[in-house]
N, C-alpha and C positions, 0 to 999 in steps of 0.2 A: 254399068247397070244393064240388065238383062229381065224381060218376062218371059217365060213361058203360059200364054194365057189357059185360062179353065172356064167354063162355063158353073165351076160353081163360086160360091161367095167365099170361101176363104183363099187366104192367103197364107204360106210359109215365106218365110227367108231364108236363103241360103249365103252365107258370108266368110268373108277373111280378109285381112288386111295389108295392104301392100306395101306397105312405107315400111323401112328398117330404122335405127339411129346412126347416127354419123360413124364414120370408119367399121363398122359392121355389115360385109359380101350382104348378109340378112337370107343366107338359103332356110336353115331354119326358121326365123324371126322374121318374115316369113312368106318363104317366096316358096315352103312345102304347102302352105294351107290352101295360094292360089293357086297354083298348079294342080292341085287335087279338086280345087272347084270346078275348075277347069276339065278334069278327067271324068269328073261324073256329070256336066253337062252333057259332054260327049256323049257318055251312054242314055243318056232319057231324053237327049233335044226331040226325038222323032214320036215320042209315048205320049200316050194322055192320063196326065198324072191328076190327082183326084182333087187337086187345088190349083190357085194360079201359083205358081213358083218365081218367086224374083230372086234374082243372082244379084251382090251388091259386091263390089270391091271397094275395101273400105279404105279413105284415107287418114291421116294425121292418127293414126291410133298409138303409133309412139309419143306423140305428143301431150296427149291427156283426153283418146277419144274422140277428137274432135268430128272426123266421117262420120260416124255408128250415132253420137247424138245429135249432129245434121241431118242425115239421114231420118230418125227420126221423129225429131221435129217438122220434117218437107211431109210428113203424109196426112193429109186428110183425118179428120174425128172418124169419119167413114172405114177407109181402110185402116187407120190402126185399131176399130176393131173387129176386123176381119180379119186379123194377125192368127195366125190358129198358133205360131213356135218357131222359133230361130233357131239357125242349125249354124255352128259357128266353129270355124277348123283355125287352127294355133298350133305352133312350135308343132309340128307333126315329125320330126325328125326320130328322135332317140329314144330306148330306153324304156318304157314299160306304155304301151298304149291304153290310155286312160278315158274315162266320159264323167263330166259333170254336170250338173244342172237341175231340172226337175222330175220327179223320183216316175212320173211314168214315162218321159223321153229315156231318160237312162234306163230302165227297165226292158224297155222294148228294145232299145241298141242291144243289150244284153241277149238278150233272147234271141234276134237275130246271128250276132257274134258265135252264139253259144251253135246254130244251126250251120254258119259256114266255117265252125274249128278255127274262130279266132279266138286268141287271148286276149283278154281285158277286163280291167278291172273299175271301180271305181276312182274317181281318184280328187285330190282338192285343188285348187288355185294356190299358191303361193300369198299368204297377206299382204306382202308387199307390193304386188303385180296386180291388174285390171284389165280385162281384154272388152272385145266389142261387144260381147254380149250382156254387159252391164247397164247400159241405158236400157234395153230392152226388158231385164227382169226388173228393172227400176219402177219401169213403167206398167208390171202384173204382167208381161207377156212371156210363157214360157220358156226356155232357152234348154237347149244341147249341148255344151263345146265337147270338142274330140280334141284329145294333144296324147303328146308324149310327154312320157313323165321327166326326160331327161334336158335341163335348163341351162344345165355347167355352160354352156359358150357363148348362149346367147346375148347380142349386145358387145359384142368383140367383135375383132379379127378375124380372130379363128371358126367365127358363124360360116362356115362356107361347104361349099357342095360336095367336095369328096366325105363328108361326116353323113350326109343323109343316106337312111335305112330306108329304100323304096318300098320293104316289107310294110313298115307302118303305113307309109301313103296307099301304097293295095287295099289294105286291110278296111281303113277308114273312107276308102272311095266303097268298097265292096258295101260295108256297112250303111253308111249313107244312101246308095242304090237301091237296095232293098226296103230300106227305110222310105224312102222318098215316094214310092212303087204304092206307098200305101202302110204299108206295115207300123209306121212309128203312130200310126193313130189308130190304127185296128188294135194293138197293143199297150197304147197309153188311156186308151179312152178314157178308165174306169180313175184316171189320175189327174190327170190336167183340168184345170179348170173348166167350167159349160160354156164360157166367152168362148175359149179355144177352138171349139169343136160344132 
């Protein structure tokens, strides 16, 4: 865990999960999402971004969540509600670069995406699958995830780094950047809940 402190009262998350399951490399599944967290700290550690930003690497999320609903549970009545939206990177590897969650974070990813000639589209979670940013909508806090549409390997063997498309990690750090900068609440305002914002 990581803050970027702010002088104002909100707070974002930024997230992804570190832990793979057994006999799975896990580059997809998902050692794309924190290396891309990692890429966009990079570029804003020295900014003053319009919130405090906390970086969370999340654990046991193969498991059944366990980090993400530790996590938070550990925060204060205070800070969880100065949560303003959870930004949450997944299977970022393969296959069609997608955004889910609530309709003004996706919006504004869009609109940004649409300004740097990214492609992406909307896209859904798998029924069967749950990722970190569950406890958090659980609990009325906005959420983002960014993935790739493409799942075929995940949870195998064959999860491994010569399969990763750096294009989609570019894409999804570029958008998050911008996003982060300000833009995903200049843009969602008029959507996210008045807690959030």
């Amino acid at each position: 865990m990581a803050t970027l402190p702010d002088s104002t009262d909100d707070i974002v998350i930024m997230g992804a999960h570190f832990d793979a399951v057994a006999g799975s490399p896990g580059a997809n599944d998902n050692a794309s999402g924190v290396a891309t967290v990692l890429t966009i700290v990079e570029q804003i550690a020295e900014e003053n971004l319009p919130f405090e930003l906390r970086i969370v690497v999340f654990g046991s999320e193969e498991l059944g969540l366990f980090g993400s609903q530790h996590y938070l549970n550990s925060l204060t009545p205070d800070d969880a509600a100065r949560v303003a939206f959870i930004v949450n990177l997944d299977t970022l590897r393969s296959g069609q670069f997608e955004l889910f969650g609530d309709a003004g974070l996706v919006a504004a990813a869009q609109v940004i995406a649409s300004d740097l000639n990214i492609p992406v589209r909307r896209g859904v979670i798998p029924a069967n699958s749950s990722r970190d940013h569950a406890p958090f909508k659980a609990a009325g806090i906005p959420i983002l995830m960014l993935f790739g549409s493409d799942f075929t390997e995940i949870h195998s063997p064959q999860d491994a780094l010569d399969k990763i498309q750096p294009g989609i990690l570019g894409a999804v750090a570029a958008i998050v950047v911008e996003g982060l900068r300000g833009r995903f609440e200049e843009s969602a305002v008029t959507s996210i809940p008045s807690r959030a914002l």
